[in-house]
C-alpha positions in Angstrom: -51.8 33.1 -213.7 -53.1 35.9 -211.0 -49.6 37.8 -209.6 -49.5 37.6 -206.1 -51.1 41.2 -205.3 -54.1 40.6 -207.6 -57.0 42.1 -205.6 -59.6 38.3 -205.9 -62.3 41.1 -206.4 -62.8 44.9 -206.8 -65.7 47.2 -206.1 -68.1 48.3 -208.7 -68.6 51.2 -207.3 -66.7 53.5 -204.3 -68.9 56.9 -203.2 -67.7 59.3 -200.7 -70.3 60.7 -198.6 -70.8 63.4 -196.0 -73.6 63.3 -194.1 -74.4 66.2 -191.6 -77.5 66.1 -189.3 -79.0 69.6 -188.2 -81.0 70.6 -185.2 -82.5 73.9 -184.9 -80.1 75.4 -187.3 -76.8 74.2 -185.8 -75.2 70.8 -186.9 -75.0 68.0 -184.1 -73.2 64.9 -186.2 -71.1 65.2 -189.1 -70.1 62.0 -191.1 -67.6 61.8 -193.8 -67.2 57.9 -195.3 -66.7 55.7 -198.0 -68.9 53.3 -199.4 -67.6 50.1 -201.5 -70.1 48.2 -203.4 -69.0 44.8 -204.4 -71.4 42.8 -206.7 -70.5 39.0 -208.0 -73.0 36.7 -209.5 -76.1 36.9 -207.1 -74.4 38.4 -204.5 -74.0 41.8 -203.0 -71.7 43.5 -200.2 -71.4 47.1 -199.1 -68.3 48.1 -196.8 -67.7 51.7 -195.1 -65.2 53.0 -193.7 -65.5 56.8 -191.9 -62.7 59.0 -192.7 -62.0 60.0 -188.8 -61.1 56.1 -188.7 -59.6 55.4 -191.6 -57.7 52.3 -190.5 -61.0 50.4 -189.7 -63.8 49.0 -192.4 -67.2 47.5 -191.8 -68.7 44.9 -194.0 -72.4 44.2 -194.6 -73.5 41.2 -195.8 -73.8 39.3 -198.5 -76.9 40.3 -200.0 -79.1 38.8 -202.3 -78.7 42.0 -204.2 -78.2 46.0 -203.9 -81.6 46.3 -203.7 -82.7 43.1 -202.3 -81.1 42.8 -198.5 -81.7 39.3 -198.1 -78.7 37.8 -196.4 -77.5 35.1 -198.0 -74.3 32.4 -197.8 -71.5 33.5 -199.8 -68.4 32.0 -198.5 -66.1 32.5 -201.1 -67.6 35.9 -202.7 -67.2 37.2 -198.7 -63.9 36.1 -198.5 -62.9 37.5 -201.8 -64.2 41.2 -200.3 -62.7 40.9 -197.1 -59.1 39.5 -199.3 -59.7 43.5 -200.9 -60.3 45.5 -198.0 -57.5 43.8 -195.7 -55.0 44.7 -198.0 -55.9 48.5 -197.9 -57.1 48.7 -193.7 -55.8 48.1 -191.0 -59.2 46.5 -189.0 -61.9 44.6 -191.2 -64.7 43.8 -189.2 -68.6 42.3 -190.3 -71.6 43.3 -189.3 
């Protein structure tokens, strides 16, 4: 029997990233995130939230893999990952 906070799903994988874009020697865009890889069966999602909005995340997809970007239908394995991330942000958007 799951208790009731039981997360239906949990990432594989969480990076944290900075990303800095340079032109002509002086930095023009700075990006600090988090990446969340969720994998389940044949499915794939990737969620990102940047650390100067911390309250918000962005899904992408379901994928037919990590390294095939198919979309493909997923109900319950999307609502699984969105069941994760709204209990840790604020804003849980899809792209």
């Amino acid at each position: 029997m799951a208790e009731p906070f039981d997360d239906p799903i949990r990432p594989v994988e969480i990076e944290h990233s900075i990303d800095a874009i340079f032109v002509e020697g002086r930095m023009e865009q700075y990006y600090n995130f988090f990446d969340y890889h969720f994998e389940q069966g044949d499915g794939y999602c990737r969620a990102r939230s940047y650390a100067d909005e911390m309250d918000k995340v962005v899904v992408h997809g379901p994928f037919a893999a990590r390294d095939d970007l198919r979309t493909i239908e997923n109900a319950a394995f999307e609502h699984a990952v969105h069941a994760y991330l709204k209990r840790r942000y604020r804003a849980v958007q899809s792209r």
